[in-house]
N, C-alpha and C positions, 0 to 999 in steps of 0.2 A: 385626587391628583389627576393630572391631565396625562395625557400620552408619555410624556418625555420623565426619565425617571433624575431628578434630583441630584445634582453630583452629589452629594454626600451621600445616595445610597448606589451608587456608579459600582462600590468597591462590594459591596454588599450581592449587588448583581453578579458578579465574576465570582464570587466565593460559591454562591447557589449554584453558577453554570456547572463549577468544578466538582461540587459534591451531587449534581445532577448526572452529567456525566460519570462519577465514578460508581455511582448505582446501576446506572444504564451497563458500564461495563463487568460490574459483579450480578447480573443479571443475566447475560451473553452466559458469563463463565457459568452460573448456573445450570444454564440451558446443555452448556457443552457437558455439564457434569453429568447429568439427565441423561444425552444424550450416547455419552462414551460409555455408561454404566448399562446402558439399556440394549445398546450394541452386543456389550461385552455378555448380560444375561440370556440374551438369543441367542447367540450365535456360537458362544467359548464356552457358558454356564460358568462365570464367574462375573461377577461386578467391580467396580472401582470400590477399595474397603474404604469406609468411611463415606459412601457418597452423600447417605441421609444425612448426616452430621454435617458435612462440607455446604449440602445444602440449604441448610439449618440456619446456617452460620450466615451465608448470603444472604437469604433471605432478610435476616436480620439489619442485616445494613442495607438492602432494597427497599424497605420499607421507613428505616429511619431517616438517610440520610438527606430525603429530597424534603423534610418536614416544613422546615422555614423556607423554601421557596413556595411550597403550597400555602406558608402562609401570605408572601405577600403578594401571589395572585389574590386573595383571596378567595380562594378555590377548596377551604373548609367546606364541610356537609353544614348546611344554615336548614332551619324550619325559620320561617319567617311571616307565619299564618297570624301573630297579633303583631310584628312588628310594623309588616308592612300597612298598619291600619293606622299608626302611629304618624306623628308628626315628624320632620327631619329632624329635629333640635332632641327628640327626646330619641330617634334612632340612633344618632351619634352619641347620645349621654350613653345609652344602652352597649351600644358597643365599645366604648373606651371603660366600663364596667367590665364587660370581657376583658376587655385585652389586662386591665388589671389582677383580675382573676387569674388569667392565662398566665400569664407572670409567676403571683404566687404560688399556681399550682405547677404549672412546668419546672420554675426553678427548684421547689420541695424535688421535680420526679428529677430530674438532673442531679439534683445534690447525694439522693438517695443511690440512682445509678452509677454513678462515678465512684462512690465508696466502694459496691458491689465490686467494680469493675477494678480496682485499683486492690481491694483486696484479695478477688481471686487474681490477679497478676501477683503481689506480692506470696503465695502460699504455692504458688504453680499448679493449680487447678487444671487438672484435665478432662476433658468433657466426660461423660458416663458412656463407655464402653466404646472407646475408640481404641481402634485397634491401629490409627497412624500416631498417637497420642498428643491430640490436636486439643492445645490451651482452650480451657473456656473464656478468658477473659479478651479473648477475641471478639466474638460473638457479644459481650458482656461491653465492650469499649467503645462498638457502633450506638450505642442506647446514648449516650450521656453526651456523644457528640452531635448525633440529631439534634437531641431533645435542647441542648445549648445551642443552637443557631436557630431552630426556632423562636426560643428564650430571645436570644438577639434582635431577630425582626419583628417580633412582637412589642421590645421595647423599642426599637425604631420607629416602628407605628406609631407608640402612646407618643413616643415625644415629637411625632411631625404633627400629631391632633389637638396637644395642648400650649 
């Protein structure tokens, strides 16, 4: 693709900014959790209860939520030591073999986490040893909506390549 991105993935771009940004912002909040707990152990000998768990939980959706915009930088970890020896024709056959993979296998971890996620909500799972008694299926609801927008640009890719 060239510079300019495709209106039809226009709307695609504004979903990543948003779930980019809201990583960015549970990321701060993290910092601030870190930081008011680390305060509070200096200085009062008391911490924010729950901060490891709260920050647990961040993290989680820090790391999931920006997945499908790294994918369509393209900005996955690549080893590309025999591809790049390869001809074009067969580096693109190669990689739309990924992205099929990717698929299959992202969709499998999506499908698996979303059950996880949707069952500890239905049962009201609470995380292990919170004492603000902070739902796990929190922490449990960031995974499958990652892993599904990745799932998404992934298959937006196969179908702009075939």
């Amino acid at each position: 693709m060239s510079g300019r991105t495709p209106m039809r993935l226009r709307w695609m771009d504004a979903v990543d900014r948003v779930l980019v940004y809201g990583a960015v912002l549970l990321l701060l909040a993290m910092v601030l959790v870190t930081f008011v707990s680390t305060i509070g152990r200096t200085f009062f000998n008391h911490s924010l209860p729950d901060d490891i768990l709260i920050s647990e939980i961040l993290m989680v959706a820090v790391v999931f939520l920006p997945l499908g915009h790294v994918q369509a930088l393209g900005a996955h970890l690549e080893v590309t030591v025999l591809t790049d020896r390869m001809s074009p024709r067969s580096q693109e056959r190669l990689y739309v073999a990924g992205l099929v993979f990717g698929l299959i296998f992202i969709g499998s971890m999506t499908y698996f986490t979303l059950r996880l996620a949707i069952e500890s909500f239905l049962v009201s799972e609470l995380a292990y040893g919170s004492l603000l008694n902070i739902p796990e299926w929190l922490a449990k609801a960031f995974i499958p909506v990652g892993l599904a927008w990745w799932w998404l640009r992934m298959a937006a890719q196969l179908l702009l390549l075939v």
